[in-house]
C-alpha positions in Angstrom: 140.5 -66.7 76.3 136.9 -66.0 74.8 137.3 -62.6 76.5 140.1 -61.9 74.6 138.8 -62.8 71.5 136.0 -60.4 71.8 138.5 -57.4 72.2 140.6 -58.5 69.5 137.6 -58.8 67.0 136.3 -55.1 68.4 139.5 -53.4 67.9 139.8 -54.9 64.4 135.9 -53.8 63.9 136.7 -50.2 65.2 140.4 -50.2 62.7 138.2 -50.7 59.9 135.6 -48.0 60.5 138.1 -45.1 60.8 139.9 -46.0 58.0 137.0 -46.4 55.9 135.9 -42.4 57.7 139.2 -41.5 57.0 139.5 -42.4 53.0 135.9 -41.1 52.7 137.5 -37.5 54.4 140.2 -37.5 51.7 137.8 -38.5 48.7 135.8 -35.5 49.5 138.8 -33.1 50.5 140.1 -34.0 46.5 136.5 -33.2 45.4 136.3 -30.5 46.8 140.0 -29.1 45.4 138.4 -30.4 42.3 135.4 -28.6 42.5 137.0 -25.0 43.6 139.6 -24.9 40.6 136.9 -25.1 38.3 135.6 -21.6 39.5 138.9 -20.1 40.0 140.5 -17.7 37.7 144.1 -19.2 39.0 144.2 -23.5 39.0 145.2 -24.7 42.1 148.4 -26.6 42.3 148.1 -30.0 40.6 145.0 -29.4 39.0 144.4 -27.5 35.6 141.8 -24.9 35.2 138.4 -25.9 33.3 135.5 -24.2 32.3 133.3 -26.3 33.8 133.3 -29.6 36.2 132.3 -31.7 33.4 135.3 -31.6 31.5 137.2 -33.9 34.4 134.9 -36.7 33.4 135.2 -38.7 30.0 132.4 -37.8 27.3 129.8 -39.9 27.1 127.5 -41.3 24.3 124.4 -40.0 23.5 122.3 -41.7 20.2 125.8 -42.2 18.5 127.1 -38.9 19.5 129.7 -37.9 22.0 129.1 -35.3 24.5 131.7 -33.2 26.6 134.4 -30.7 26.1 136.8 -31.9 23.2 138.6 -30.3 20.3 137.0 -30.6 16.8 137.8 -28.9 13.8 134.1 -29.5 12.9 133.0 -27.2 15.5 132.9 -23.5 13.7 130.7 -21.3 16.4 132.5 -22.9 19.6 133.0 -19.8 22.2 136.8 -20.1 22.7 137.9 -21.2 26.3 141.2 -22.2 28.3 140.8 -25.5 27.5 140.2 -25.5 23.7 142.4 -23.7 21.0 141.1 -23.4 17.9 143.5 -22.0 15.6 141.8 -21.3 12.4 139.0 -19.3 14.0 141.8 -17.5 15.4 142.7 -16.7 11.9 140.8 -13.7 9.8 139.2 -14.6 6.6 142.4 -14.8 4.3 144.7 -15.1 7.2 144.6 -10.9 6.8 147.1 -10.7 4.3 146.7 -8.0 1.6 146.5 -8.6 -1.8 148.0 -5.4 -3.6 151.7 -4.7 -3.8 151.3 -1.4 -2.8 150.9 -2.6 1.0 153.5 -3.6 3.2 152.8 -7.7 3.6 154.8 -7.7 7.0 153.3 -4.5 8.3 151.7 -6.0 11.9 150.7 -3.4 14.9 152.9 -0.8 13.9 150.8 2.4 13.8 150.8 5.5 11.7 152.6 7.6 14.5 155.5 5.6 14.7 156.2 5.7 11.2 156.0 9.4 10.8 158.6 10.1 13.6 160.6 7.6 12.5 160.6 9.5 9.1 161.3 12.3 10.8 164.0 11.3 13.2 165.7 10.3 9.7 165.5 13.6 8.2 167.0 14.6 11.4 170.1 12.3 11.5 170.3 13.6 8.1 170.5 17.7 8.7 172.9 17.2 11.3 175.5 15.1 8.8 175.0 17.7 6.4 176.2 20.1 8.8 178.9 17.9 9.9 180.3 17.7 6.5 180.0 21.1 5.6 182.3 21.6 8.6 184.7 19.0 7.4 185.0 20.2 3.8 186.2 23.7 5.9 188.7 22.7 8.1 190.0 20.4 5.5 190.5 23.9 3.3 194.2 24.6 2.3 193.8 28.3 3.8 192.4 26.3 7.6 194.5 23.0 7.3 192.8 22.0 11.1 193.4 18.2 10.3 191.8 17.1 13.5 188.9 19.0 13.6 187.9 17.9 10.1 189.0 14.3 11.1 186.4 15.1 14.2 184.0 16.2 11.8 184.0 13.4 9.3 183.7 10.7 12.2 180.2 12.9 13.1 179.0 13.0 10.0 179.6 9.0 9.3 177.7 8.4 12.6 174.7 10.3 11.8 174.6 9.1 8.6 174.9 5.3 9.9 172.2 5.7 12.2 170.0 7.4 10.0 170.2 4.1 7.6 169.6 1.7 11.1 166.1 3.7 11.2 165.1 3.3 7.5 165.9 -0.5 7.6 163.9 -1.2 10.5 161.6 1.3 8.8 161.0 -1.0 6.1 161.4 -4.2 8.8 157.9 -3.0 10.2 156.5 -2.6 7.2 156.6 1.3 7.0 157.8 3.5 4.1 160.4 5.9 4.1 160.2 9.1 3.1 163.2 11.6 3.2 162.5 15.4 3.4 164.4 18.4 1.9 167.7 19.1 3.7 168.1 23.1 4.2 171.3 24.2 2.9 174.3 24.4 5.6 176.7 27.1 6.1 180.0 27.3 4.4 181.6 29.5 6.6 182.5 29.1 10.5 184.8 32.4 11.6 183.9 34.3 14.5 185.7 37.2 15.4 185.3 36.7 18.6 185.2 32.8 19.2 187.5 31.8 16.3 186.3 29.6 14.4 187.4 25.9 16.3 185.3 27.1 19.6 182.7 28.3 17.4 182.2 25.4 15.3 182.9 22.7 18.5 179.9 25.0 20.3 177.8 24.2 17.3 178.5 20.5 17.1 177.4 20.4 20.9 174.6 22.0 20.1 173.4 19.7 17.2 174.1 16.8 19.7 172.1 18.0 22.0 169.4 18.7 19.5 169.3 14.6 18.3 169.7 13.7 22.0 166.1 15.5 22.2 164.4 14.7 18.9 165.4 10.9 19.9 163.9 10.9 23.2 160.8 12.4 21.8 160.8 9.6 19.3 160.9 7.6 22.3 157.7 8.5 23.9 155.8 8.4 20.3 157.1 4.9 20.4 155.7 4.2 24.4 152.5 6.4 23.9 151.9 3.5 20.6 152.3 0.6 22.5 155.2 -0.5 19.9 157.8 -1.6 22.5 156.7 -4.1 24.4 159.3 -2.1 23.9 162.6 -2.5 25.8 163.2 -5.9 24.8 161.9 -5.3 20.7 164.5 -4.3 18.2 163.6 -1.0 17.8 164.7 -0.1 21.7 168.4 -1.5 20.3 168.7 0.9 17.9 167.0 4.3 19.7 169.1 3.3 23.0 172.3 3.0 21.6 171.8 5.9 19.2 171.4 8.3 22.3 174.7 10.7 21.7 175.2 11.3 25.5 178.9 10.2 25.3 179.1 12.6 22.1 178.1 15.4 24.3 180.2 14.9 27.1 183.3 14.5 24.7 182.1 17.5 23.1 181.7 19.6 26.5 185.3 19.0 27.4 186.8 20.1 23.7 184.4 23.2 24.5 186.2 23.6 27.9 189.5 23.2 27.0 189.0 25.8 23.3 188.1 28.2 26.0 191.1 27.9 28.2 193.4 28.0 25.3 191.8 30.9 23.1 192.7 31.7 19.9 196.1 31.3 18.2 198.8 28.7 18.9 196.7 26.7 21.0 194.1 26.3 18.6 196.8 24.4 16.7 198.2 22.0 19.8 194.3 21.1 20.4 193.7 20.1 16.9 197.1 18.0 16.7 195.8 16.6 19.5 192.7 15.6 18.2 194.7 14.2 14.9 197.2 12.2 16.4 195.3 10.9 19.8 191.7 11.1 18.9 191.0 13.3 21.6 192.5 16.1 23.8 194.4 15.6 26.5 
Protein backbone atom coordinates (compact mmCIF):
# COMPACT_ATOMS: atom_id res chain seq x y z
CA UNK A 1 0.00 0.00 0.00
CA UNK A 2 2.85 2.52 0.90
CA UNK A 3 4.45 1.33 -2.35
CA UNK A 4 1.70 2.42 -4.09
CA UNK A 5 1.39 5.56 -2.66
CA UNK A 6 4.84 6.45 -3.68
CA UNK A 7 4.05 5.86 -7.40
CA UNK A 8 0.90 7.65 -7.22
CA UNK A 9 2.65 10.78 -5.67
CA UNK A 10 5.60 10.42 -8.56
CA UNK A 11 3.38 10.24 -11.35
CA UNK A 12 1.42 13.25 -10.10
CA UNK A 13 5.05 15.06 -9.38
CA UNK A 14 6.14 14.16 -13.08
CA UNK A 15 2.22 15.44 -14.53
CA UNK A 16 2.98 18.66 -13.03
CA UNK A 17 6.49 19.25 -14.40
CA UNK A 18 5.57 18.70 -18.14
CA UNK A 19 2.78 20.69 -17.96
CA UNK A 20 4.48 23.44 -16.38
CA UNK A 21 7.54 22.68 -19.53
CA UNK A 22 4.77 22.60 -21.80
CA UNK A 23 2.88 26.15 -21.00
CA UNK A 24 6.43 27.62 -20.60
CA UNK A 25 6.97 26.18 -24.58
CA UNK A 26 3.77 27.96 -25.71
CA UNK A 27 4.55 31.26 -23.70
CA UNK A 28 7.67 31.60 -25.52
CA UNK A 29 6.36 30.18 -29.05
CA UNK A 30 3.59 33.41 -28.65
CA UNK A 31 6.61 35.58 -27.83
CA UNK A 32 8.34 34.74 -30.25
CA UNK A 33 5.18 35.26 -33.00
CA UNK A 34 5.13 38.49 -31.10
CA UNK A 35 8.46 39.40 -31.50
CA UNK A 36 8.82 38.48 -35.42
CA UNK A 37 5.72 40.58 -36.52
CA UNK A 38 7.22 43.47 -35.20
CA UNK A 39 10.04 43.27 -37.82
CA UNK A 40 8.02 42.19 -40.59
CA UNK A 41 6.82 44.24 -43.33
CA UNK A 42 3.58 41.75 -43.58
CA UNK A 43 1.75 41.04 -39.71
CA UNK A 44 1.39 37.60 -39.11
CA UNK A 45 -2.06 36.29 -38.73
CA UNK A 46 -3.59 37.42 -35.51
CA UNK A 47 -1.20 39.88 -34.71
CA UNK A 48 -1.04 43.60 -36.04
CA UNK A 49 2.05 45.06 -37.28
CA UNK A 50 4.04 47.68 -34.94
CA UNK A 51 6.82 49.69 -35.24
CA UNK A 52 8.46 48.56 -32.41
CA UNK A 53 7.91 45.81 -29.47
CA UNK A 54 7.06 48.44 -27.09
CA UNK A 55 3.84 49.33 -28.38
CA UNK A 56 2.26 45.73 -27.24
CA UNK A 57 2.80 46.92 -23.72
CA UNK A 58 0.70 49.74 -21.82
CA UNK A 59 2.65 53.22 -21.46
CA UNK A 60 3.96 53.71 -18.42
CA UNK A 61 4.54 56.83 -16.12
CA UNK A 62 7.49 58.63 -15.95
CA UNK A 63 7.56 62.16 -13.47
CA UNK A 64 3.73 62.69 -14.43
CA UNK A 65 4.32 61.86 -18.00
CA UNK A 66 3.17 58.97 -20.09
CA UNK A 67 5.57 57.12 -22.27
CA UNK A 68 4.82 54.74 -25.31
CA UNK A 69 3.24 54.85 -28.67
CA UNK A 70 -0.15 56.74 -28.50
CA UNK A 71 -2.04 59.21 -30.70
CA UNK A 72 -1.88 63.00 -29.65
CA UNK A 73 -2.88 65.88 -31.42
CA UNK A 74 -0.23 67.67 -29.29
CA UNK A 75 2.48 65.83 -31.01
CA UNK A 76 3.48 68.16 -34.23
CA UNK A 77 7.02 66.60 -35.42
CA UNK A 78 5.90 62.78 -34.78
CA UNK A 79 7.53 60.67 -37.91
CA UNK A 80 4.25 59.14 -39.26
CA UNK A 81 4.03 55.19 -38.84
CA UNK A 82 1.42 52.18 -39.36
CA UNK A 83 0.27 52.58 -36.10
CA UNK A 84 -0.48 56.33 -35.83
CA UNK A 85 -2.48 58.57 -38.25
CA UNK A 86 -2.22 61.91 -37.88
CA UNK A 87 -4.49 63.68 -40.14
CA UNK A 88 -3.77 67.24 -39.97
CA UNK A 89 -0.05 66.88 -40.67
CA UNK A 90 -1.32 65.06 -43.51
CA UNK A 91 -2.96 68.17 -44.51
CA UNK A 92 -0.81 71.19 -46.32
CA UNK A 93 -0.79 74.55 -44.82
CA UNK A 94 -4.40 75.82 -45.91
CA UNK A 95 -5.58 72.40 -46.67
CA UNK A 96 -3.93 73.47 -50.39
CA UNK A 97 -6.85 75.11 -51.56
CA UNK A 98 -6.32 78.21 -53.81
CA UNK A 99 -7.44 81.42 -53.10
CA UNK A 100 -8.02 83.23 -56.58
CA UNK A 101 -10.97 82.44 -58.75
CA UNK A 102 -9.04 82.17 -61.58
CA UNK A 103 -7.94 78.52 -60.46
CA UNK A 104 -9.95 75.48 -60.72
CA UNK A 105 -10.79 74.69 -56.63
CA UNK A 106 -11.41 70.86 -57.66
CA UNK A 107 -8.50 70.59 -59.92
CA UNK A 108 -6.55 67.43 -57.94
CA UNK A 109 -3.67 65.24 -59.96
CA UNK A 110 -4.86 65.97 -63.25
CA UNK A 111 -1.85 67.17 -65.24
CA UNK A 112 -1.34 69.65 -68.03
CA UNK A 113 -1.18 66.84 -70.75
CA UNK A 114 -4.34 65.53 -70.19
CA UNK A 115 -6.07 68.69 -70.47
CA UNK A 116 -4.60 69.67 -73.75
CA UNK A 117 -5.62 66.37 -75.49
CA UNK A 118 -8.74 66.50 -74.12
CA UNK A 119 -9.07 69.99 -75.75
CA UNK A 120 -8.03 68.63 -78.61
CA UNK A 121 -9.95 65.50 -78.86
CA UNK A 122 -12.93 68.10 -78.55
CA UNK A 123 -11.97 70.10 -81.50
CA UNK A 124 -11.80 66.80 -83.08
CA UNK A 125 -15.37 65.48 -82.27
CA UNK A 126 -16.12 68.91 -83.52
CA UNK A 127 -14.47 68.92 -87.30
CA UNK A 128 -15.91 65.66 -87.89
CA UNK A 129 -19.78 67.04 -87.04
CA UNK A 130 -19.10 69.86 -89.13
CA UNK A 131 -18.48 67.55 -91.90
CA UNK A 132 -21.30 65.48 -91.05
CA UNK A 133 -23.69 68.28 -91.32
CA UNK A 134 -22.37 69.75 -94.31
CA UNK A 135 -23.22 66.33 -95.80
CA UNK A 136 -26.70 66.39 -94.39
CA UNK A 137 -27.58 69.96 -95.55
CA UNK A 138 -26.58 68.14 -99.25
CA UNK A 139 -28.42 65.18 -99.45
CA UNK A 140 -31.34 66.94 -97.83
CA UNK A 141 -31.10 69.43 -101.17
CA UNK A 142 -34.35 69.47 -103.39
CA UNK A 143 -32.06 68.70 -106.61
CA UNK A 144 -30.40 65.21 -104.30
CA UNK A 145 -33.64 64.33 -102.15
CA UNK A 146 -31.36 61.12 -100.69
CA UNK A 147 -33.55 61.04 -97.45
CA UNK A 148 -31.61 58.28 -95.82
CA UNK A 149 -28.33 59.38 -96.40
CA UNK A 150 -29.00 62.74 -94.88
CA UNK A 151 -30.99 60.91 -92.07
CA UNK A 152 -27.52 58.89 -91.82
CA UNK A 153 -25.78 61.96 -91.74
CA UNK A 154 -27.65 63.86 -89.10
CA UNK A 155 -27.56 60.83 -86.59
CA UNK A 156 -23.37 61.31 -87.18
CA UNK A 157 -23.24 64.62 -86.67
CA UNK A 158 -25.63 64.47 -83.26
CA UNK A 159 -23.12 61.70 -81.98
CA UNK A 160 -20.07 63.59 -82.45
CA UNK A 161 -21.42 66.52 -81.21
CA UNK A 162 -22.77 64.55 -77.91
CA UNK A 163 -19.57 63.18 -77.28
CA UNK A 164 -17.65 66.22 -77.80
CA UNK A 165 -19.97 67.93 -74.82
CA UNK A 166 -19.21 64.41 -72.45
CA UNK A 167 -15.42 65.60 -72.86
CA UNK A 168 -15.88 69.27 -72.00
CA UNK A 169 -18.02 68.33 -68.82
CA UNK A 170 -15.65 66.10 -67.42
CA UNK A 171 -13.24 68.72 -68.68
CA UNK A 172 -14.43 71.08 -66.31
CA UNK A 173 -15.16 67.87 -63.61
CA UNK A 174 -11.25 67.71 -63.22
CA UNK A 175 -10.78 71.01 -62.97
CA UNK A 176 -9.49 71.77 -66.56
CA UNK A 177 -10.54 74.56 -68.95
CA UNK A 178 -11.93 74.22 -72.21
CA UNK A 179 -10.74 75.73 -75.01
CA UNK A 180 -12.41 75.18 -78.54
CA UNK A 181 -10.16 75.83 -81.70
CA UNK A 182 -11.16 77.20 -85.20
CA UNK A 183 -13.12 74.63 -87.30
CA UNK A 184 -11.81 74.70 -91.10
CA UNK A 185 -14.51 75.19 -93.43
CA UNK A 186 -16.17 71.82 -94.88
CA UNK A 187 -16.99 71.14 -98.36
CA UNK A 188 -20.34 71.88 -99.89
CA UNK A 189 -20.16 69.63 -102.59
CA UNK A 190 -19.82 65.62 -102.78
CA UNK A 191 -20.16 64.45 -106.76
CA UNK A 192 -17.73 62.25 -108.13
CA UNK A 193 -17.90 61.37 -111.53
CA UNK A 194 -16.68 58.37 -111.02
CA UNK A 195 -17.90 57.23 -107.44
CA UNK A 196 -21.25 59.19 -107.44
CA UNK A 197 -21.68 61.03 -104.87
CA UNK A 198 -23.43 58.35 -102.06
CA UNK A 199 -20.17 55.92 -102.35
CA UNK A 200 -18.08 58.94 -102.27
CA UNK A 201 -19.47 60.65 -99.38
CA UNK A 202 -20.13 56.93 -97.33
CA UNK A 203 -16.09 56.47 -98.22
CA UNK A 204 -15.54 59.72 -96.51
CA UNK A 205 -17.61 59.13 -93.46
CA UNK A 206 -15.53 55.89 -92.98
CA UNK A 207 -12.68 57.64 -93.24
CA UNK A 208 -13.49 60.38 -90.59
CA UNK A 209 -14.48 57.38 -88.31
CA UNK A 210 -11.54 55.87 -88.64
CA UNK A 211 -9.75 59.18 -87.99
CA UNK A 212 -11.63 59.66 -84.23
CA UNK A 213 -11.16 55.94 -83.65
CA UNK A 214 -7.25 57.06 -83.79
CA UNK A 215 -7.19 60.45 -82.26
CA UNK A 216 -9.24 58.69 -79.32
CA UNK A 217 -6.83 56.00 -78.74
CA UNK A 218 -4.06 58.34 -78.75
CA UNK A 219 -5.96 60.26 -76.16
CA UNK A 220 -5.82 57.15 -74.49
CA UNK A 221 -2.16 56.65 -73.97
CA UNK A 222 -1.72 60.54 -73.00
CA UNK A 223 -4.20 59.60 -70.35
CA UNK A 224 -1.99 56.01 -69.24
CA UNK A 225 1.40 57.78 -69.86
CA UNK A 226 -0.27 60.58 -66.89
CA UNK A 227 -1.13 58.22 -64.49
CA UNK A 228 -4.85 59.66 -64.64
CA UNK A 229 -6.68 56.31 -64.82
CA UNK A 230 -6.14 54.48 -62.14
CA UNK A 231 -7.70 54.49 -64.99
CA UNK A 232 -10.16 51.77 -66.08
CA UNK A 233 -12.30 51.99 -63.23
CA UNK A 234 -12.22 56.31 -63.18
CA UNK A 235 -14.90 58.07 -65.11
CA UNK A 236 -12.95 59.25 -67.69
CA UNK A 237 -12.30 55.42 -69.03
CA UNK A 238 -16.50 55.47 -69.29
CA UNK A 239 -16.61 58.06 -71.61
CA UNK A 240 -13.24 57.39 -73.98
CA UNK A 241 -14.31 53.45 -74.01
CA UNK A 242 -17.69 53.91 -75.03
CA UNK A 243 -16.93 56.73 -77.40
CA UNK A 244 -14.61 54.28 -79.57
CA UNK A 245 -16.70 54.34 -83.10
CA UNK A 246 -15.72 50.62 -83.92
CA UNK A 247 -19.44 49.68 -84.53
CA UNK A 248 -19.66 53.01 -86.64
CA UNK A 249 -16.95 51.66 -88.82
CA UNK A 250 -18.10 48.30 -89.36
CA UNK A 251 -21.70 49.73 -90.17
CA UNK A 252 -20.06 52.00 -92.39
CA UNK A 253 -17.76 49.19 -94.18
CA UNK A 254 -20.81 47.24 -95.18
CA UNK A 255 -22.82 50.59 -96.73
CA UNK A 256 -19.28 50.95 -98.59
CA UNK A 257 -19.59 47.33 -99.79
CA UNK A 258 -22.93 47.16 -100.73
CA UNK A 259 -22.63 51.19 -102.78
CA UNK A 260 -20.06 49.27 -104.68
CA UNK A 261 -22.07 46.29 -105.71
CA UNK A 262 -24.93 48.47 -106.71
CA UNK A 263 -23.12 51.44 -108.58
CA UNK A 264 -24.60 54.29 -109.60
CA UNK A 265 -28.25 54.91 -110.69
CA UNK A 266 -31.35 53.08 -109.42
CA UNK A 267 -29.63 51.36 -106.84
CA UNK A 268 -28.35 54.26 -105.27
CA UNK A 269 -32.03 55.11 -104.62
CA UNK A 270 -33.27 51.36 -103.13
CA UNK A 271 -30.00 51.69 -100.67
CA UNK A 272 -30.98 55.04 -99.48
CA UNK A 273 -34.78 53.95 -99.00
CA UNK A 274 -33.31 51.46 -97.24
CA UNK A 275 -31.43 53.35 -94.94
CA UNK A 276 -34.77 55.72 -94.50
CA UNK A 277 -37.27 53.29 -93.73
CA UNK A 278 -35.03 50.43 -91.85
CA UNK A 279 -32.16 52.29 -90.47
CA UNK A 280 -29.85 50.29 -92.33
CA UNK A 281 -29.28 48.28 -95.51
CA UNK A 282 -30.31 45.05 -95.99
Amino acid sequence: MKEHLTIMKITRSSMVERRSQFLESNLLTVTAMFLSSVSCSRPLWGFPALSSASSFFPPRKHHGKASGIFASLETENLALTRVVFLLFEELKKDFDIPVTSQVSLARHKFTDDCEAAINEQINVEYSVSYVYHSLYAYFDRDNIALKGLAKLSRNLMKEKREHAEKLMEYQNIRGGRVKLHPILLPLSEFEHAEKGDALYAVELALSLEKLTNEKLLSLHNVILLNLIMTCIQNPESKVLLTALPVEAIKKISEYVAQLRLVGKGHGVWHFDQMLLHEGGAA
